[in-house]
C-alpha positions as CSV (number, residue, x, y, z in Angstrom):
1,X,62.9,146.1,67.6
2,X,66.1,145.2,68.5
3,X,69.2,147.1,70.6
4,X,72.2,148.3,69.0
5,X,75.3,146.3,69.3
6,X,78.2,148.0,67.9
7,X,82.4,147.9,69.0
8,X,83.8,151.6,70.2
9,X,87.5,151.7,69.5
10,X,88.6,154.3,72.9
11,X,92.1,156.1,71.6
12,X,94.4,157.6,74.1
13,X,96.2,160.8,72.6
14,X,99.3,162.6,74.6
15,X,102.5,164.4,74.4
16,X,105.8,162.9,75.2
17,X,109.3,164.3,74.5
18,X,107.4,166.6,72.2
19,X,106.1,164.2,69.9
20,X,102.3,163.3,69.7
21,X,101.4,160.0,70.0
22,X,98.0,157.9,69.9
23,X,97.1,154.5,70.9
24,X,94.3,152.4,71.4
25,X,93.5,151.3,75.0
26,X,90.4,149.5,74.7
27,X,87.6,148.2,72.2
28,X,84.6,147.7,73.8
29,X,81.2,146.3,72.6
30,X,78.4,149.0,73.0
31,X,74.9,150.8,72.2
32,X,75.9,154.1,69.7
33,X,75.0,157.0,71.6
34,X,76.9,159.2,74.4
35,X,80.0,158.2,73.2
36,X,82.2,160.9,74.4
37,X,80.4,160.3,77.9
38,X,81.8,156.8,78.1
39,X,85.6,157.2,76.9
40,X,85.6,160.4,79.3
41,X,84.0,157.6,82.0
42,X,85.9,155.0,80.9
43,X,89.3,157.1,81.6
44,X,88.2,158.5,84.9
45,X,87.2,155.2,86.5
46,X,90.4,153.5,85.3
47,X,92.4,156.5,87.0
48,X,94.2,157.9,84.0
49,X,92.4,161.1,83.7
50,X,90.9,162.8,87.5
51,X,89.0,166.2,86.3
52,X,88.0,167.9,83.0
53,X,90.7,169.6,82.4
54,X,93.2,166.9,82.3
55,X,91.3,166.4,78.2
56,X,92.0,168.4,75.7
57,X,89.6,167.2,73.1
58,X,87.7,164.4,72.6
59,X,86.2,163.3,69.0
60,X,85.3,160.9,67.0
61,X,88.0,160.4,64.4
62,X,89.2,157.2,61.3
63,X,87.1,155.5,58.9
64,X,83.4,156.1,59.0
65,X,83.9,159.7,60.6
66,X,81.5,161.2,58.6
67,X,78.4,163.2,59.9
68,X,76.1,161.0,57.9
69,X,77.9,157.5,58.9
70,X,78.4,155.2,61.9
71,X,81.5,156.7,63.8
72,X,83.3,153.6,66.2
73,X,86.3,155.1,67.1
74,X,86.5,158.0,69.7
75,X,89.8,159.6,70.7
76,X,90.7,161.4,73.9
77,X,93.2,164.1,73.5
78,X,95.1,164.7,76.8
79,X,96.1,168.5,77.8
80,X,99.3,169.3,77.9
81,X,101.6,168.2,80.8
82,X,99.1,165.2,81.7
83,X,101.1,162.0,82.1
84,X,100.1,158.6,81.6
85,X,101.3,155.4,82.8
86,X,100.0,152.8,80.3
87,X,100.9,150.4,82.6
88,X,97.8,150.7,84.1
89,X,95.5,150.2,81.5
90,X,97.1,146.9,80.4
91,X,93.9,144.8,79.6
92,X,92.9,142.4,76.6
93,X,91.7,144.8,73.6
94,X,88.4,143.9,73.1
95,X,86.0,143.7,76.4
96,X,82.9,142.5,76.1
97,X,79.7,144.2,76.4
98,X,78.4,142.1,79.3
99,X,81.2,142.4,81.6
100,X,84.5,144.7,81.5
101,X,86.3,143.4,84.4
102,X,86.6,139.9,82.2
103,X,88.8,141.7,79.6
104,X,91.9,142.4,82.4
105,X,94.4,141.1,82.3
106,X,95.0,139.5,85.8
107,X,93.2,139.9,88.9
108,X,95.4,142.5,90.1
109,X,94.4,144.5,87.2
110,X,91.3,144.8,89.1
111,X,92.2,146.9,92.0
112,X,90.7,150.2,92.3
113,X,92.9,152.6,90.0
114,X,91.2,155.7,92.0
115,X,91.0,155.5,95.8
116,X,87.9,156.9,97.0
117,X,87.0,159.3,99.4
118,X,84.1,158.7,100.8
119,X,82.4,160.8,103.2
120,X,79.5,160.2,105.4
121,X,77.3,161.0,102.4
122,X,73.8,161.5,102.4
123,X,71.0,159.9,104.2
124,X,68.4,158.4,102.6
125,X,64.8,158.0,103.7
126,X,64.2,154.4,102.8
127,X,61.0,155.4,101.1
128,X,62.9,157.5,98.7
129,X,65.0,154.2,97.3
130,X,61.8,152.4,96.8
131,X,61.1,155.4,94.5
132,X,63.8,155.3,92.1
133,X,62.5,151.7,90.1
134,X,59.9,153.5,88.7
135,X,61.7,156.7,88.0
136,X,64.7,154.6,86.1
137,X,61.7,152.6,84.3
138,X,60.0,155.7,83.2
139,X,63.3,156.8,81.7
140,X,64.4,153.2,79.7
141,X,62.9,154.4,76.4
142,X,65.2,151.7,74.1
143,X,64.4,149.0,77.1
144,X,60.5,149.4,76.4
145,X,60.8,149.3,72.6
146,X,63.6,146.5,72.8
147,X,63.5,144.7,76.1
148,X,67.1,144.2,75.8
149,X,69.3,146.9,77.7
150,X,70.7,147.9,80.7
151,X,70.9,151.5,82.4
152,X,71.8,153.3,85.4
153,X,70.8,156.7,86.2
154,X,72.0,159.2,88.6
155,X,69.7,160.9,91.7
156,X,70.0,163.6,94.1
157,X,69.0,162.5,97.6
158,X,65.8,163.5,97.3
159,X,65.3,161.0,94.8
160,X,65.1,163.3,91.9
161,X,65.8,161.6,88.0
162,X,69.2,163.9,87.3
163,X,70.7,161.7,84.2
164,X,69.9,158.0,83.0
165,X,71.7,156.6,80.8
166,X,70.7,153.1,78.4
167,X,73.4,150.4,77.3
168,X,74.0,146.6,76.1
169,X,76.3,146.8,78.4
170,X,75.7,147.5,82.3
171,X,79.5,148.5,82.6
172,X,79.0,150.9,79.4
173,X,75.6,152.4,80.6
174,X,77.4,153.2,84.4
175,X,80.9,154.6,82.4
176,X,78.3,157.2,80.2
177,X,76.7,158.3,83.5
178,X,79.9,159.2,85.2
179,X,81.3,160.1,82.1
180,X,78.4,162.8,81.5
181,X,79.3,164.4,85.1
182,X,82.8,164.2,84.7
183,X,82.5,166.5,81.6
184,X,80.1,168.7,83.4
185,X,82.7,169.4,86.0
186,X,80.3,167.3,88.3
187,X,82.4,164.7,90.2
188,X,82.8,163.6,93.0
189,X,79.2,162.2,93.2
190,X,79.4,162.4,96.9
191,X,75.8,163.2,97.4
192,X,74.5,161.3,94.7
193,X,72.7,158.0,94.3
194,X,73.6,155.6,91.3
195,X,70.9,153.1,90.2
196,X,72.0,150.5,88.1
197,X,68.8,148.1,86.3
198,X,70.3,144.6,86.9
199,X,73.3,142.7,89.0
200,X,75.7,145.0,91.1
201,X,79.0,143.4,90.0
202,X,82.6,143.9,91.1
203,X,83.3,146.5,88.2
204,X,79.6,148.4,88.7
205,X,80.9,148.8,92.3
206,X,84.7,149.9,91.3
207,X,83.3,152.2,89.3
208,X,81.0,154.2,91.6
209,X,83.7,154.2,93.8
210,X,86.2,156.0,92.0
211,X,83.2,158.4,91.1
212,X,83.3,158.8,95.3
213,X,79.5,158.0,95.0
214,X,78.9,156.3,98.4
215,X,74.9,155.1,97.4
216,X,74.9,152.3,95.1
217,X,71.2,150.6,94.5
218,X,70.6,147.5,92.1
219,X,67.2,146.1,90.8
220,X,69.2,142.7,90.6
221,X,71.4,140.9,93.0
222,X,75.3,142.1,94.1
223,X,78.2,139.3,93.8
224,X,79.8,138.4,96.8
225,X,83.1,140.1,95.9
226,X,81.0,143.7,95.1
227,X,79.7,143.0,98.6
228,X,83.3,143.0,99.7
229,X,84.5,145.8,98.5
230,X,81.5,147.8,99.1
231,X,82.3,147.0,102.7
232,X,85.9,147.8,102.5
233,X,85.5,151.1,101.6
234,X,82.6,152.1,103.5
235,X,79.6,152.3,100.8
236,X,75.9,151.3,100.9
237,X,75.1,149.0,98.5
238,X,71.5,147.9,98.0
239,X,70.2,145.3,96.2
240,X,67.0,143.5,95.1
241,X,65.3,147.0,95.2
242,X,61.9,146.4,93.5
243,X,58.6,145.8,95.1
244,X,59.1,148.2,98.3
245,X,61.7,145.6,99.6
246,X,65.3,145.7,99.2
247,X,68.2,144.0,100.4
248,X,71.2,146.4,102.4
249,X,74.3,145.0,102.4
250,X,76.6,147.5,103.6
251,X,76.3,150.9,104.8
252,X,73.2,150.8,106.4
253,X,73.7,153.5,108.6
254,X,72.7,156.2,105.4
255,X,69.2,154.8,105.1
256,X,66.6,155.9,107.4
């Protein structure tokens, strides 16, 4: 048994001078599954679209469309009136599934598209992080056939499993979650807890951030510019968490 590697083409479709127009902004390697969940995340994170009613419709659309076949291309249709400055999504084409922030183009490319707002959040017993492992493990159902995904899931502050999500990509498995509560209506994730299964990058951190989600937990280690920015904007990042110890980083003040 093996996971699922397959590209997602991720269309961007808008009015301008009353013409429509399409065009693709990214192609990204992925696990099938959820796709509308991670071009809506994918969008949201990157700043071009900030609630649910900036979409239209989103579908899968081109070759291979059909119910019974595989379906790589997903298009977001924006609302009407919903601008978009393409400028910001300038990025090489195809992103790997193992790290997104490697397909920008330059290092300013990087910057957070979506300032967050976070607020003093929730605080966390610290018995309730040393929870969450298990919970996320319980929930891997590809990882304990394959042994080769990531995910991150998404808990209340009282440690309660509300969505996980599985990936080859960490990056892809973190844009699905957000992407699932950005449909719902859901976001900000201001009292939420993310939990991603391996490194806390950079990008894993960006992302959670423009989500407003001020709890971010890894199994595996953060890099030191993730630390940074944690910092910078006032989050608690946690790594290392596994075998009732962890590692806090930043925002210590939420855990009890």
């Amino acid at each position: 048994m093996v996971a699922i590697e397959e590209p997602l083409e991720i269309q961007l479709g808008s009015w301008a001078s009353g013409r429509f127009s399409h065009r693709t902004i990214s192609i990204t390697m992925r696990t099938p599954g959820d796709d509308f969940e991670l071009a809506a995340g994918f969008l949201f994170t990157e700043g071009i679209i900030a609630k649910a009613s900036d979409v239209r419709d989103i579908r899968h659309c081109g070759p291979g469309a059909g119910p019974n076949e595989t379906r790589n291309v997903v298009r977001v249709d924006l609302a009407d009136g919903v601008e978009v400055d393409y400028r910001r999504l300038e990025r090489h084409i195809y992103t790997a599934s193992s790290c997104g922030v490697c397909g920008k183009t330059s290092i300013e490319a990087v910057h957070l598209a979506v300032k967050p707002t976070l607020e003093k959040g929730p605080r966390v017993p610290a018995n309730v992080l040393h929870s969450l492992p298990s919970a996320l493990g319980a929930s891997q159902e590809v990882f304990a056939s394959t042994g080769g995904i990531h995910a991150t899931a998404l808990f209340d502050s009282e440690g309660r499993l509300l969505e996980s999500r599985e990936d080859v990509g960490r990056h892809n498995a973190l844009d699905k979650i957000i992407g699932n509560q950005f449909i719902a209506g859901a976001t900000p994730l201001r009292d939420r807890i993310i939990l991603v299964s391996g490194r806390a990058g950079f990008e894993l951190v960006q992302k959670s951030l423009a989500a407003s989600c001020s709890i971010l937990a890894a199994i595996g280690a953060p890099s030191s510019l993730a630390i940074d920015l944690a910092r910078e904007f006032g989050m608690t990042l946690v790594g290392f968490l596994r075998d009732e110890q962890m590692n806090v980083y930043s925002g210590e003040e939420r855990i009890l």
